[in-house]
TORKOL-51893 format. One record per residue (C-alpha): x, y, z. Coordinates in nm, 4 decimals, padded with zeros to 6 digits. Each point is the difference from the previous one (the first is absolute). Example, Ala and Ser with C-alpha at 12.3 -4.5 7.8 and 13.67 -1.06 7.14 Angstrom:
TORKOL-51893
X|Y|Z
01.2300|-00.4500|00.7800
00.1370|00.3440|-00.0660
//
This chain:
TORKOL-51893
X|Y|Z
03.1364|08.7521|11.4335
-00.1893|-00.2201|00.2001
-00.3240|-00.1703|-00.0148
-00.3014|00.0044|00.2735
00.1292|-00.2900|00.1552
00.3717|00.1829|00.0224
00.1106|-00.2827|-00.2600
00.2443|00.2003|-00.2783
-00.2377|00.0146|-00.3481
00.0949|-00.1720|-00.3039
-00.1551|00.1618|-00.2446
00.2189|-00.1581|-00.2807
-00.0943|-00.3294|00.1517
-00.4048|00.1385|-00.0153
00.0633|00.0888|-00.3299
00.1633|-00.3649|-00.1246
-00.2694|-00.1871|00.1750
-00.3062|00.2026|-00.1604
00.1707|-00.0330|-00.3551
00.0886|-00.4275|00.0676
-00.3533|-00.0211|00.0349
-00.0878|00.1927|-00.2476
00.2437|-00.1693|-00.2278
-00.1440|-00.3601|00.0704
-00.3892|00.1261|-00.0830
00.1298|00.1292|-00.3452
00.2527|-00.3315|-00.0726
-00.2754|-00.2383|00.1127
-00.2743|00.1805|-00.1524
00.1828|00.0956|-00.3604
00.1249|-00.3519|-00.0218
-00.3500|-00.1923|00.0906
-00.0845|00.2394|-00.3194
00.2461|-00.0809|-00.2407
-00.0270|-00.4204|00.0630
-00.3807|00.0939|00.0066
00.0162|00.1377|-00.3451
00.2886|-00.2684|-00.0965
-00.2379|-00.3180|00.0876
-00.3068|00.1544|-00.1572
-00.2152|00.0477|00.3229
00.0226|00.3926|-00.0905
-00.0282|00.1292|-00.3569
00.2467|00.1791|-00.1687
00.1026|00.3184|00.0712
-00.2386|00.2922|-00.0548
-00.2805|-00.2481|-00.0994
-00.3073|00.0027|00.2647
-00.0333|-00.2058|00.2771
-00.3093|-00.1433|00.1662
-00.0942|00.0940|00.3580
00.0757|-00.3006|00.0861
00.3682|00.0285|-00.0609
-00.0393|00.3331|00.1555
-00.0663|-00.1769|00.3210
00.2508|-00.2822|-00.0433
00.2897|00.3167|-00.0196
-00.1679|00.1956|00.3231
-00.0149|-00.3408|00.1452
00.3888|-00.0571|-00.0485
00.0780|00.3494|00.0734
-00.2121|-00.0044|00.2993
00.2387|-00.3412|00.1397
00.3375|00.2167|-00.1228
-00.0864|00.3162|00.1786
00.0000|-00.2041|00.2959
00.2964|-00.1348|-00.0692
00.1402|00.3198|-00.0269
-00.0768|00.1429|00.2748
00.1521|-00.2974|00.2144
00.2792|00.1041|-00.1302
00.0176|00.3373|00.0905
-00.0882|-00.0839|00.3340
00.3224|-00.2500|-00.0178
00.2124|00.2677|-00.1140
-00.1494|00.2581|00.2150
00.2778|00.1374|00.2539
-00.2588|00.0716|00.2576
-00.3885|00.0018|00.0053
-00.0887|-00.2507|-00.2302
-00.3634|00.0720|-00.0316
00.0378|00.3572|-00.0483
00.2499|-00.0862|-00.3489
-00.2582|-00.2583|-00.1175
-00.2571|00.2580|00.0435
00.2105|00.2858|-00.1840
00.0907|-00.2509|-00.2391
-00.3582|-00.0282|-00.0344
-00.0695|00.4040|-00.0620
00.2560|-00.0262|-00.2586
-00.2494|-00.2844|-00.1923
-00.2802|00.1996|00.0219
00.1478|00.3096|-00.1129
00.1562|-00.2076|-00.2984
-00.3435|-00.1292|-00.0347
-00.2019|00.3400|-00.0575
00.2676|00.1145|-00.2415
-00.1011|-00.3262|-00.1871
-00.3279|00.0289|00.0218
00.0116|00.3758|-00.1016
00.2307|-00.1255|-00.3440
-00.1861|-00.2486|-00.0627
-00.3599|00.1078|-00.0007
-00.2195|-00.0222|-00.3301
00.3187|-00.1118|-00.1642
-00.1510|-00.3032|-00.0948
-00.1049|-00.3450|00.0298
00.3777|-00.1144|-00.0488
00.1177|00.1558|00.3317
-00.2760|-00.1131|00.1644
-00.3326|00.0522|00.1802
-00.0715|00.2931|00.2362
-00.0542|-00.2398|00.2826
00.3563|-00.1418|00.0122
00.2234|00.2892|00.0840
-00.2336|00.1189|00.2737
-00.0065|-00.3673|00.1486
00.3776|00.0584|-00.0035
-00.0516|00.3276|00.1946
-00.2417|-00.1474|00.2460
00.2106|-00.2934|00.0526
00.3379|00.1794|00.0455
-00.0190|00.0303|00.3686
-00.2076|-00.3184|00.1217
00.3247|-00.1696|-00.1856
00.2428|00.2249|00.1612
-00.1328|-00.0767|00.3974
-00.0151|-00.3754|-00.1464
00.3258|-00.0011|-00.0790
00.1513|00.1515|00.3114
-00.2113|-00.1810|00.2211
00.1119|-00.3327|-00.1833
00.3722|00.1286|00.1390
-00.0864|00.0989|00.3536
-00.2140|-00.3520|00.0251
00.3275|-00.1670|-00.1098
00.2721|00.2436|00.1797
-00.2552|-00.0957|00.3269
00.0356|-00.4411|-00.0888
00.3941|00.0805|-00.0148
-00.0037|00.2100|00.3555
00.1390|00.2863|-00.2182
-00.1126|00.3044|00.2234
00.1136|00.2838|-00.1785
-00.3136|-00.0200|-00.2787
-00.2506|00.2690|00.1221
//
């Protein structure tokens, strides 16, 4: 098989890059929360947190996502933007299914606010992120980042 641009897909490739990213987000993001919780800044598990720390986590999660996306563009065999972006569907779908668990389950897993700002925020991160490549793939003369 062959792609638009007569290039031969990689679909195992596609598939690697969309899960690296996804695997950053979730070691970044689960490990901020332990040493959170470890240092005090967060309470202990399934006690309430403030709104405030609420914010602090999306805020974190927000720079991560990013992150993550970068490097799914990286990995991406071809079309870098396009993988950040699908990369990016695959956050938002995780983040419904959250939000749908989660919802008057109480104050311990959080407000309603903070899963949808993970929803909303899913794909601004996602074009961040693989925009952040093709700026740098364009500073290095790499060409092939479209």
């Amino acid at each position: 098989m062959t792609s638009e641009a007569g290039r031969p897909r990689r679909m195992g490739r596609s598939v690697v890059a969309v899960l690296a990213g996804f695997a950053v987000v979730v070691a970044l993001s689960l490990g901020t929360d332990v040493a959170m919780h470890a240092i005090g800044i967060f309470p202990r598990l399934g006690d309430a947190m403030s709104d405030a720390l609420f914010l602090l986590a999306t805020t974190y999660r927000t720079v991560y996502s990013v992150a993550g996306s970068y490097v799914t563009a990286r990995l991406a065999p071809y079309r870098p933007m396009a993988h950040a972006l699908a990369g990016g569907g695959v956050g938002i779908v995780l983040s419904v299914v959250g939000a749908v668990e989660t919802r008057n389950r109480g104050p311990a897993l959080g407000p309603h606010w903070y899963p949808l700002a993970l929803i909303v925020t899913a794909m601004p991160c996602a074009w961040a992120g693989g925009r952040l490549r093709q700026w740098q793939a364009s500073k290095v003369g790499n060409q092939a980042v479209v």
